[in-house]
Structure formats: C-alpha cells, structure tokens
One Martini backbone bead per residue (centre of mass of N, CA, C, O) as a GRO file, in nm:
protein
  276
    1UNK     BB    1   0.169  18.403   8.343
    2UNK     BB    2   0.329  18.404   8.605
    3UNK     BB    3   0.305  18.097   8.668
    4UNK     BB    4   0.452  17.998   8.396
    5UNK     BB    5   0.684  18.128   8.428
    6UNK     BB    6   0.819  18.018   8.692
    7UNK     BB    7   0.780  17.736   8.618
    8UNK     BB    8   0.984  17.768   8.421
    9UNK     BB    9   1.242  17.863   8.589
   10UNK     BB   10   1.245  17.627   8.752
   11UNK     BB   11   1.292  17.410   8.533
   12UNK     BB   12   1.558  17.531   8.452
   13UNK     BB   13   1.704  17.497   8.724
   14UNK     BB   14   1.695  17.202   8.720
   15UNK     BB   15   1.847  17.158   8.476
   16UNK     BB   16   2.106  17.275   8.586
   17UNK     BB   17   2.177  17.057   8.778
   18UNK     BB   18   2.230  16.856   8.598
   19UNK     BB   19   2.448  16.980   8.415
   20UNK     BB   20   2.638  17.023   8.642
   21UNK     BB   21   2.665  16.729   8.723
   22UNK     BB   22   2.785  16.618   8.475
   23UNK     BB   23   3.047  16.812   8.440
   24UNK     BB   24   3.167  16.720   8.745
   25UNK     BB   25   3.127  16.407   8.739
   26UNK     BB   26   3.176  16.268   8.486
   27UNK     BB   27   3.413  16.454   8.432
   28UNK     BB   28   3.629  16.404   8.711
   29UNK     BB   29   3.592  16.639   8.960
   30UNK     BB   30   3.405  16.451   9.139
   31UNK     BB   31   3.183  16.307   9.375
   32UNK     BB   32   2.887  16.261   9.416
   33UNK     BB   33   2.872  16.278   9.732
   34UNK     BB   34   3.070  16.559   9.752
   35UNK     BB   35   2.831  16.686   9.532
   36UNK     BB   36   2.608  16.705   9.776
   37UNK     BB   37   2.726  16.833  10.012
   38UNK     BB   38   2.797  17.090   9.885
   39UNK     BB   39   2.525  17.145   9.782
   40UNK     BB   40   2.382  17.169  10.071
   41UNK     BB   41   2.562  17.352  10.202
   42UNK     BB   42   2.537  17.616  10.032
   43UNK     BB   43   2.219  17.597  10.058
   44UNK     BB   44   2.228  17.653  10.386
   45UNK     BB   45   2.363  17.931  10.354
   46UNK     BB   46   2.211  18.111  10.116
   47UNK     BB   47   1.938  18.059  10.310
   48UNK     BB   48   1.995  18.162  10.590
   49UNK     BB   49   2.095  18.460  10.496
   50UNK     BB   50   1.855  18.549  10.405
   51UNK     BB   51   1.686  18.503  10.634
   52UNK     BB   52   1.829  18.640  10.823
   53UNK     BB   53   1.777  18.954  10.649
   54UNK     BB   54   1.451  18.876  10.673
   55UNK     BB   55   1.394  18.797  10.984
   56UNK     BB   56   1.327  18.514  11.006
   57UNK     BB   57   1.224  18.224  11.085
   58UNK     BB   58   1.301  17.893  11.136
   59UNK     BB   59   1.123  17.543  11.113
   60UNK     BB   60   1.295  17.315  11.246
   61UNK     BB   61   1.038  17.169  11.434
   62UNK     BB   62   0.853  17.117  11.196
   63UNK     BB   63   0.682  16.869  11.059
   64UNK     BB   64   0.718  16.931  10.784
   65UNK     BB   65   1.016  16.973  10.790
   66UNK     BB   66   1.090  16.734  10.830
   67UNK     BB   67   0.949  16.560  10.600
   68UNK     BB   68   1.145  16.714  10.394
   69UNK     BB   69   1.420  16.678  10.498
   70UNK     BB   70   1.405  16.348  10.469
   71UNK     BB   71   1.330  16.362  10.165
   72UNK     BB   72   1.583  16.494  10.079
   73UNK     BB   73   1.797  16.310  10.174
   74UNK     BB   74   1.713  16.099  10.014
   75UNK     BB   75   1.702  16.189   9.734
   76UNK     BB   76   1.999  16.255   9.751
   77UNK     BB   77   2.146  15.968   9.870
   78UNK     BB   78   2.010  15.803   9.626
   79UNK     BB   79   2.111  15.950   9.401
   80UNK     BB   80   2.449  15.953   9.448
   81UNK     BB   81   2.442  15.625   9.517
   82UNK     BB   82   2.345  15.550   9.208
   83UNK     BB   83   2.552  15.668   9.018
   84UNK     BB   84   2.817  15.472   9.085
   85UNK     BB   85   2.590  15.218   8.893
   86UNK     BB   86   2.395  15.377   8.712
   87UNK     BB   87   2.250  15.462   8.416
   88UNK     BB   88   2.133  15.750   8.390
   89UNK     BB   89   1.896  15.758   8.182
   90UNK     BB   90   1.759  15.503   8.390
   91UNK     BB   91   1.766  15.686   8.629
   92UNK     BB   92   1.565  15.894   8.534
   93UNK     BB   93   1.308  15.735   8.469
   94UNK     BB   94   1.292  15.639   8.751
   95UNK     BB   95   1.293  15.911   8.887
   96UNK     BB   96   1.033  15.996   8.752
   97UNK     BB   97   0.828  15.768   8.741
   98UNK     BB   98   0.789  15.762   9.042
   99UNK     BB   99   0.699  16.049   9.072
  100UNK     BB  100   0.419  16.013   8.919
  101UNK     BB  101   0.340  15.738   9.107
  102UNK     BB  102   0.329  15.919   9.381
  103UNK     BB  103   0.179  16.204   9.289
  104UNK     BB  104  -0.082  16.052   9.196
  105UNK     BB  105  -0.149  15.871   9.455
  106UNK     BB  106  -0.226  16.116   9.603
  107UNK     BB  107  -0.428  16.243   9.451
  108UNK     BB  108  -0.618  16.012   9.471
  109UNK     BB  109  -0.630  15.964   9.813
  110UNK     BB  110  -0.746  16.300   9.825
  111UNK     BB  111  -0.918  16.384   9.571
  112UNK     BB  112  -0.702  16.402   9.298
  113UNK     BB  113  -0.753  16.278   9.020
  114UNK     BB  114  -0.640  16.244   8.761
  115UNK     BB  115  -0.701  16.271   8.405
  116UNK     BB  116  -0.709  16.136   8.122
  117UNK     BB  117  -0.552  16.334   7.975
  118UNK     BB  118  -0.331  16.364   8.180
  119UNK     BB  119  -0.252  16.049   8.160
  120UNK     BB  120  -0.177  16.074   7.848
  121UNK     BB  121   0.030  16.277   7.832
  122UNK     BB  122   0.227  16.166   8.013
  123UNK     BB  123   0.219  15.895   7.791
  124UNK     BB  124   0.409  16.067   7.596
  125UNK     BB  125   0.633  16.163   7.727
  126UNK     BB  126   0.750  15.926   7.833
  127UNK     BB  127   0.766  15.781   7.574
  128UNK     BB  128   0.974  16.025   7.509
  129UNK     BB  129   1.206  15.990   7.746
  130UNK     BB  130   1.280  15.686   7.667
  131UNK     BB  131   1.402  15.722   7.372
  132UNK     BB  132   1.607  15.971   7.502
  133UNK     BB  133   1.722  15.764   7.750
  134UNK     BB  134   1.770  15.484   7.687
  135UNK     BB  135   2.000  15.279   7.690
  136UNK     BB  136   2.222  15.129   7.537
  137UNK     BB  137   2.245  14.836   7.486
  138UNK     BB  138   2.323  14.546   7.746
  139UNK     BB  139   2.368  14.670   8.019
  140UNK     BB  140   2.424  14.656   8.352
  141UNK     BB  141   2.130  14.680   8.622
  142UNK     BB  142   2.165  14.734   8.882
  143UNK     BB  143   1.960  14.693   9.193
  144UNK     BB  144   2.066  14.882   9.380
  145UNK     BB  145   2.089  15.145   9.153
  146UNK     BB  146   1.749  15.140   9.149
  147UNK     BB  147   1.669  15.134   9.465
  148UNK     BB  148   1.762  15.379   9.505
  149UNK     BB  149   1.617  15.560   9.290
  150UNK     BB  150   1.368  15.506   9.405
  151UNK     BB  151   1.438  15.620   9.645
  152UNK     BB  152   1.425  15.931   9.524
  153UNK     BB  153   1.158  15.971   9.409
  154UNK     BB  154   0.981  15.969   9.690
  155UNK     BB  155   1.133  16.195   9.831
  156UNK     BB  156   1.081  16.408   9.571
  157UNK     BB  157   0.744  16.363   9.612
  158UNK     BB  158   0.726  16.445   9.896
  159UNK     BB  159   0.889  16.714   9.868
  160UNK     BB  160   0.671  16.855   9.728
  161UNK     BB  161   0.430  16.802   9.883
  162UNK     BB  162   0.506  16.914  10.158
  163UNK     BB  163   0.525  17.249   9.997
  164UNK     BB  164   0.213  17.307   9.983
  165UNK     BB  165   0.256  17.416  10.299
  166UNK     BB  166   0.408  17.655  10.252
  167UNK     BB  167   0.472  17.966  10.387
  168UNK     BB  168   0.757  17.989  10.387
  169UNK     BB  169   0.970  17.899  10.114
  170UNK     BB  170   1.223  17.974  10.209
  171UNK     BB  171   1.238  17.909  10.502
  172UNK     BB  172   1.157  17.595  10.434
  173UNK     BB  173   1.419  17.534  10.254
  174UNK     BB  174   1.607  17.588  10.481
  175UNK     BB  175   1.563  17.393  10.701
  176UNK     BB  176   1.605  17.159  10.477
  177UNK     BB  177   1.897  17.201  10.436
  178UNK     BB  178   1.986  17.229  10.765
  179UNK     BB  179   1.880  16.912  10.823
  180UNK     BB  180   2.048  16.734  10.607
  181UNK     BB  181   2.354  16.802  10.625
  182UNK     BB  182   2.439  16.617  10.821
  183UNK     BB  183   2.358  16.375  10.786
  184UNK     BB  184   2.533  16.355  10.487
  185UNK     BB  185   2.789  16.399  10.640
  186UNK     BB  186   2.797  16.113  10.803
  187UNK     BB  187   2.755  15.912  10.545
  188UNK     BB  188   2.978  16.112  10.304
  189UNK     BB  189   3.283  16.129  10.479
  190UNK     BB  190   3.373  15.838  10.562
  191UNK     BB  191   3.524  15.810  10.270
  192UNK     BB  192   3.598  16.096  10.221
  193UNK     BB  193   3.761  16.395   9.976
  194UNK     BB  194   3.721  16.385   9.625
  195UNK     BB  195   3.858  16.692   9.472
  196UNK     BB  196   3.842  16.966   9.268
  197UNK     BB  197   3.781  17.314   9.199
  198UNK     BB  198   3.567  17.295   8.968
  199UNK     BB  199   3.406  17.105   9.095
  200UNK     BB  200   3.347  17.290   9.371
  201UNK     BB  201   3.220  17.500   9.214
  202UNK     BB  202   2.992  17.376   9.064
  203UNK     BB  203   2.855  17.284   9.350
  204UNK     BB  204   2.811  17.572   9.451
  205UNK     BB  205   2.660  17.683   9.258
  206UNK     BB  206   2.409  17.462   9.249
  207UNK     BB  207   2.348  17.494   9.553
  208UNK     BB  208   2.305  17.820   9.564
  209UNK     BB  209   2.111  17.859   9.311
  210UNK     BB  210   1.948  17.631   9.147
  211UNK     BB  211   1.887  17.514   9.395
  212UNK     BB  212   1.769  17.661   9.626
  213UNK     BB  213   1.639  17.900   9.462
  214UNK     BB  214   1.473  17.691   9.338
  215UNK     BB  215   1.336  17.533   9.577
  216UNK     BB  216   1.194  17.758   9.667
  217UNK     BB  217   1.025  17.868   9.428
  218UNK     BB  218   0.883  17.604   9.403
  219UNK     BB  219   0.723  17.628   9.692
  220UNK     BB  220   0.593  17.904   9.526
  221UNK     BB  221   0.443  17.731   9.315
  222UNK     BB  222   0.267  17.518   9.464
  223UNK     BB  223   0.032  17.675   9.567
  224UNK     BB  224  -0.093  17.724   9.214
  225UNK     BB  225  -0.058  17.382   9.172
  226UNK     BB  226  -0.150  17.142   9.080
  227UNK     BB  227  -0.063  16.785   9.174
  228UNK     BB  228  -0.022  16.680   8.873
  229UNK     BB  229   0.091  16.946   8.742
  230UNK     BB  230   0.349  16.913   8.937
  231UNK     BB  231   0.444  16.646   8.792
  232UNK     BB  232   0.449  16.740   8.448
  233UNK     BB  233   0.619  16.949   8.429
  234UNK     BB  234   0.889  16.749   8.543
  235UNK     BB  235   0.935  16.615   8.219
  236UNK     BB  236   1.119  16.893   8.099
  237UNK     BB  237   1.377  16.849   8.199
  238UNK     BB  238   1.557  16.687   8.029
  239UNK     BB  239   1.546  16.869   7.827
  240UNK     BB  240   1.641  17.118   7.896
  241UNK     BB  241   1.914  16.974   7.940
  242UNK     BB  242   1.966  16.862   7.645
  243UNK     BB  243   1.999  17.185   7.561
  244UNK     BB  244   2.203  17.280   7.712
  245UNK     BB  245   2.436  17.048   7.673
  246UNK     BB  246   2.475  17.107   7.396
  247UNK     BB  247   2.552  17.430   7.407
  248UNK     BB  248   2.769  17.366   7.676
  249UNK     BB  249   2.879  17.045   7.597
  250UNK     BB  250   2.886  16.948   7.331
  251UNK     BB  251   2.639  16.770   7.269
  252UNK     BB  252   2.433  16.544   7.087
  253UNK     BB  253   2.173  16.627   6.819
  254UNK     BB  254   1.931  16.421   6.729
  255UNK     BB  255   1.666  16.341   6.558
  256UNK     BB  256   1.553  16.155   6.814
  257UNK     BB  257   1.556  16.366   6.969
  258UNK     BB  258   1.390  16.600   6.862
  259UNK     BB  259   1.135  16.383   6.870
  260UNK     BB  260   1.151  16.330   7.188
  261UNK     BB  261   1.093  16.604   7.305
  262UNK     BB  262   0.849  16.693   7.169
  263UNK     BB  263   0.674  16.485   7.277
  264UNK     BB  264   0.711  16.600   7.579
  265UNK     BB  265   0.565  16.839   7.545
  266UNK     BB  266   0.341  16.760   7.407
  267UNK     BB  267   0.233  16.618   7.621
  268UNK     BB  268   0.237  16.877   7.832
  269UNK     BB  269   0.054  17.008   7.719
  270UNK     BB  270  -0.204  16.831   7.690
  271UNK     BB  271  -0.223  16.802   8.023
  272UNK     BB  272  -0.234  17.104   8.105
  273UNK     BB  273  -0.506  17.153   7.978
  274UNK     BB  274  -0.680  17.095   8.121
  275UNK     BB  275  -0.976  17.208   8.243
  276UNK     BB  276  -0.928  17.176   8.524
   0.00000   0.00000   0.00000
C-alpha cells in the first residue's frame, strides 16, 4: 500500500508540471524555453539546499549523474524546443509513446520482457489517451517538432531506466538537475528573456515542488517497482492533468473525455495487475 500511495503521489507531481506548464507557456506569460530554464534553477537550488542540510555528497562526477543529467536535458531540451511548433496533444501522445517503447525495449534486452497482459493493458490505456489527446481537424505537423519530441520520450525514458540504480534519490536527483542546468543556460538564453511574474512564479513553483521533488521521489520509488510496471503507471499522467485542468483552469470535460479516461485507467489497472 505504500509503494501505490508513492507512486500516485508521484504521478500526481507529473501531472502538476503540466499543469503549470499549461497555465505559463498557454496563458502567454512566460515562454517554453525560459519556463524549463527556471525550472531546472529551482529545482536544482531546493534539492541543492536540501542536499546541503542533509550533510550529503552530490555524486557529480558519478556515470551515472552523466548518464541521468543528460538525458535529463535532452527531455527539457527536445520538450521545450517542440513546445513552439507542435500541437501539445500530438506531443503528449509522442512522448509517452516513445517511452513506453523505449522502456519496453530495455525490458525486453534485459531479460524482463513484459507481458502479455502488460502489453494489452498499455494497448487499451493508450487507445484511451489516442481518443482524448489527438488534435482536432487536418493541422499542420512539424516534423522537426515530432523528432525534437521523440528526442524528449528517449530522454524521459533513459532517465527513468538510470533512477532505477540511484542509492540516494534525492543527492542523485540533485546532481542531475545541477549538471543539466548551464548547458540549457548555454543552448536557451541566447534567445534573450522574455518573461512576466506569474510567469517566472509558476515556473519556480513548477521546479521547486512538483519537478524537483517529484522527481527525487520516481527515483525513491523506481527501486520497488518493475520495469514494465513503472512505464504504464506513467499513462495516467494525462488524465490526472486534464482533470486537475478542469478543476483548475476551468478546461471542458466532454463526455468523450471521461470514456477516454476510463479507458486509460482501466488499461493501467489491467496491466499492473499482472501476477508477475
């Protein structure tokens, strides 16, 4: 029961950053760019100071750090930079997509193929966010902010796969989100800043609680859960946005929406429920 609270907890936090992001970059008060820029500094400023007052190492310099940090970039990097040309829903559906098939795929070269079961339940549950998440009418799909998207699934997925070996989650969170920070300083200020308050508020809320410490805790629950199993929990992130979205910023729930929810849940149960 503690491992199910955790991990709803996490994926609540994951659901919350889309939210903010939603709410910012949407609303017209910050833009994609420097809204993951202040979120990588918060989040690497509060799990820093935690770090510091918990008397720990940062592993820095640890292959693993590398390995996390840099895919941790690629994923803000390749999300942000597709943000400005591709159609959120088409996004979401690449970027959970590629990570299940990338997450599956390591599964499978380990010796920990999911299955049968687990891979119906995915096809139900993604069936589900297909129906509520696919954009409306014939408009125009970037193919650079396709591949900048798959590149941001890879990412996600790598950094996940790497979390599973962190002894200290937070010092190992911390680490990565302090080595992802100048290069996106690097690639993401040469544009310049443009910005207004509640923007710039939103995004530290965003880095500080929901990222930092959501992201410390996957890698605190990645250790107790299979491979397979903590790729499908990571499909009901959309719904719990779009009904906080609702809740929050006043979003419509179409009764399509609500039957394509269903669906995704009743997926991820389907699937996790498997005897392995």
């Amino acid at each position: 029961m503690r491992l199910i609270l955790l991990t709803a907890l996490t994926m609540c936090a994951f659901a919350a950053n889309s939210v903010l992001t939603r709410a910012a970059v949407e609303g017209g008060h910050i833009g994609p760019q420097e809204f993951a820029l202040l979120r990588v500094a918060s989040g690497a400023g509060v799990l820093g100071v935690i770090a510091y007052l918990r008397g720990v190492w940062l592993p820095l310099g640890n292959r693993a750090t590398i390995v996390g940090a840099a895919s941790l970039t690629a994923y803000m990097a390749g999300f942000s930079l597709a943000y400005l040309t591709l159609d959120a829903g088409l996004g979401a559906l690449i970027l959970f997509g590629v990570t299940q098939i990338t997450m599956f795929t390591h599964s499978a070269i380990t010796n920990q193929p999911p299955t049968m079961r687990q891979l119906a339940g995915t096809g139900v549950a993604f069936a589900g966010l297909i129906l509520v998440l696919w954009p409306a009418g014939e408009g125009f799909t970037d193919p650079a902010g396709a591949v900048l998207m798959v590149l941001a699934g890879v990412g996600w997925a790598i950094y996940t796969i790497a979390g599973r070996g962190a002894v200290d989650p937070l010092a190992s969170t911390a680490a990565n989100f302090m080595l992802c920070l100048p290069v996106l300083g690097v690639f993401f200020l040469r544009q310049g800043f443009d910005a207004n308050l509640y923007g710039i508020a939103l995004s530290l809320v965003c880095g500080a609680i929901t990222s930092a410490l959501g992201y410390a805790l996957w890698y605190r629950v990645l250790r107790e859960l299979h491979l397979s199993t903590a790729a499908i929990v990571q499909l009901c992130v959309p719904v719990i946005a779009i009904a906080a979205g609702a809740v929050l910023l006043g979003e419509a729930m179409t009764p399509i929406t609500i039957f394509a929810a269903l669906m995704v849940l009743g997926g991820i149960g389907w699937a996790v429920t498997s005897k392995r």
